[in-house]
C-alpha positions in Angstrom: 177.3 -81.9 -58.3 178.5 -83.5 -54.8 178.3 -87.4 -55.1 178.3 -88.7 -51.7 181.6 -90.8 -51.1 181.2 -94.8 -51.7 181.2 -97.2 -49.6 184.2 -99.5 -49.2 186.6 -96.6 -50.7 189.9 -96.6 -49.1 190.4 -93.3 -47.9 194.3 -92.4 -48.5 196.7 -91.4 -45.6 199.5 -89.1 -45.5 202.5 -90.4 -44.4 203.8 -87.3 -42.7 200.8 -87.6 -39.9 199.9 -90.2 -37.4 196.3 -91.4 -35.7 196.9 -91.0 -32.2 194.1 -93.0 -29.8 194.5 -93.4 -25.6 192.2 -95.7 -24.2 191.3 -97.3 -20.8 192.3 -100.7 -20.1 189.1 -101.8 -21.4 189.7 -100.3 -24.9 187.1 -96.5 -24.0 188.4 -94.1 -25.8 189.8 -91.2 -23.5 191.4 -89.1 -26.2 191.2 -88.8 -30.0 194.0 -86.6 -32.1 192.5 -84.3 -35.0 193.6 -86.4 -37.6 191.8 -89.5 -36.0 189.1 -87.9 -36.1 189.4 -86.5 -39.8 189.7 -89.7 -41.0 187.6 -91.6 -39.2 184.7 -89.1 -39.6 183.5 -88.8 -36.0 183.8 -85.9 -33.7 185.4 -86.0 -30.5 181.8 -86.2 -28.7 181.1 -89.4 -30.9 184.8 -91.0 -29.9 185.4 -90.1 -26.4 183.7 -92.8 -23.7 182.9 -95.1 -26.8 184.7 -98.9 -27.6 187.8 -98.9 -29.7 186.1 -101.4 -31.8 184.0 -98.8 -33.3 186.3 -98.1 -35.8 186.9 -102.0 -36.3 186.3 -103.6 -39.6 184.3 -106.3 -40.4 187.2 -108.0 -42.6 189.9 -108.0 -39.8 189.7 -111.3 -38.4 189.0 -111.6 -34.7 192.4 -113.6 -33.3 194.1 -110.4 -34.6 192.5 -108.2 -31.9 192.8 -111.2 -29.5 196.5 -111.5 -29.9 197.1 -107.9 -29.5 195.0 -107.3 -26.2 196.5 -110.4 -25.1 199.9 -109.1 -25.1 199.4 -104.9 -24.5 197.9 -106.4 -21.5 200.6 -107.9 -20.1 202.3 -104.7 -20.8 204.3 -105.9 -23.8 203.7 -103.8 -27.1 202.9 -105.5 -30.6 202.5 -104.1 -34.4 200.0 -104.9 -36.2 198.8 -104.0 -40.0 195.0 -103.2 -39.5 192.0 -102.6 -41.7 189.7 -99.1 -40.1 186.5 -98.2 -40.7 185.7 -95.4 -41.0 181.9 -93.8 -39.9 180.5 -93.5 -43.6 181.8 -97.2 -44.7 185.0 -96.0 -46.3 188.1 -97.7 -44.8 191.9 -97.2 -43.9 195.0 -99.3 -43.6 197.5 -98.6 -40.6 200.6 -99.8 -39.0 199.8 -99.5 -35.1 202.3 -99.5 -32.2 200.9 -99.6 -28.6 202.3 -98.0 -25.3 200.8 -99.1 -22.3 200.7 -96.8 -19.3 201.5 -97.9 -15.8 200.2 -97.2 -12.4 203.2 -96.6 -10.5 201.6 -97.7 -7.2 199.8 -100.8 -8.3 201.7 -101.9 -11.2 198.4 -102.4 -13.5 198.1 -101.6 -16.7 195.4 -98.5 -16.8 195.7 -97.1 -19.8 197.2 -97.7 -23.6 198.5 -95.0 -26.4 198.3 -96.4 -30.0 200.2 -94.9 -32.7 199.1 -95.5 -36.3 201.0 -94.2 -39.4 199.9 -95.1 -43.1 200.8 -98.7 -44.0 202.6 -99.7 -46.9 201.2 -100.8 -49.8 203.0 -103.7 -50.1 202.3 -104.5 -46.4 198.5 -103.9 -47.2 198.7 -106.8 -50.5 200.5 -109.1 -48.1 198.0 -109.2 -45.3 194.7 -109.0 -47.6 194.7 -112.9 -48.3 196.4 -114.0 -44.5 192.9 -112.0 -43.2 190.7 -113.1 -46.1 191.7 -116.7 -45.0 191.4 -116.3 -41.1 188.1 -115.3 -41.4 187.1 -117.6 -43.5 189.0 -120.0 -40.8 187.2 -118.1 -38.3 184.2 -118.8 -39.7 184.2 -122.6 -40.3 186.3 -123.4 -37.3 186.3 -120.6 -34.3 188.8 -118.1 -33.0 190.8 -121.1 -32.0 191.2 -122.8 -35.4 192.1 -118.8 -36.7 194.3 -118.9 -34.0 195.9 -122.7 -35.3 196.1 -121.3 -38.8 198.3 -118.2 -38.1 200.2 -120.2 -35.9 201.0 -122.4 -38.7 201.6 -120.0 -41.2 204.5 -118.2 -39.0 206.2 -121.9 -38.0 206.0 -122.7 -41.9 207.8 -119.5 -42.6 210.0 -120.5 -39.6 209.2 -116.5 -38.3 207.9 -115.1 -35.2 205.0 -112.4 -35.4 206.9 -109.8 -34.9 209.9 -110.5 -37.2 207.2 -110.8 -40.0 205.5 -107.7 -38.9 209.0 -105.7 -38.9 210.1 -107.4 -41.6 206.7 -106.8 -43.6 206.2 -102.8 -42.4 209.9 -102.1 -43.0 210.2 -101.3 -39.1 213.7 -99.9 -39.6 215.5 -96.9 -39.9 213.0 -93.7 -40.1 210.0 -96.1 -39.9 210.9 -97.1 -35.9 212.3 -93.8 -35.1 208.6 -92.4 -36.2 207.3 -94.5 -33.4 210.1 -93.7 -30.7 209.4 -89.9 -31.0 205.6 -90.4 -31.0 205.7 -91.9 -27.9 208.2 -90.0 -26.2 206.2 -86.9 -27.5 203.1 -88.2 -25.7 204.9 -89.1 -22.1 
């Protein structure tokens, strides 16, 4: 008998593929790799043209998105542990890694690659309760009080975002080499 898959399941990732997305500089969707679309559960026809945010989910706190469109569009790239949804309510956990693509004439950002490999399940425990408490941060006080609170959080653990990221993801050895081919791959 087929049981139609639960709501709020994690769907599992393999480690030995990646979740490739390119989008505009407004975050459309221009391309979509297979396994993208296999876990997210839309088509190509559903992807392509549509917001990046359709994938977002509803427990990743809002200054997270902020912080990393602020800085992949001043052309500098971020990690980030993130929380997908996929289109029947299950969900997925990725390490994401941006490359920004460059007009050679005008110098403007027009486009961005993000790679996503499976996160670590320790990565995954750690960043459950730091987003659990941002929303609820978010909530009470705005994106600028979530904002506040991570800020906080990385001075009291006298670490920058993205030594806590690497440090957290384990973006070392045959972790950031993943990320260096993909990208050189896709140029």
């Amino acid at each position: 008998m087929n049981h139609p898959k639960p709501i709020d399941y994690e769907i599992p990732l393999s480690n030995k593929r990646y979740i490739v997305s390119k989008t505009d500089a407004k975050g459309i969707i221009l391309y979509a790799n297979d396994y993208f679309m296999e876990i997210s559960g839309y088509s190509e026809a559903e992807l392509l043209g549509k917001p990046h945010s359709i994938v977002r989910h509803p427990d990743m706190p809002k200054i997270v998105f902020k912080m990393m469109w602020d800085r992949i569009n001043k052309g500098k790239n971020i990690m980030a542990v993130v929380k997908n949804l996929a289109k029947d309510g299950r969900y997925y956990w990725v390490v994401t890694e941006f490359e920004p693509k460059i007009d050679p004439i005008t110098n403007e950002i027009v486009a961005h690659t993000a790679f996503r490999k499976a996160a670590p399940r320790d990565a995954i425990e750690t960043m459950i309760p730091i987003y659990a408490e941002l929303l609820k941060v978010e909530a009470s006080g705005g994106m600028e009080a979530s904002e506040k609170y991570l800020r906080d959080f990385l001075e009291e653990s006298n670490i920058t975002y993205d030594d806590f990221i690497d440090d957290l993801v384990g973006n070392r050895g045959l972790f950031k080499l993943f990320f260096k081919a993909m990208k050189r791959m896709m140029s």
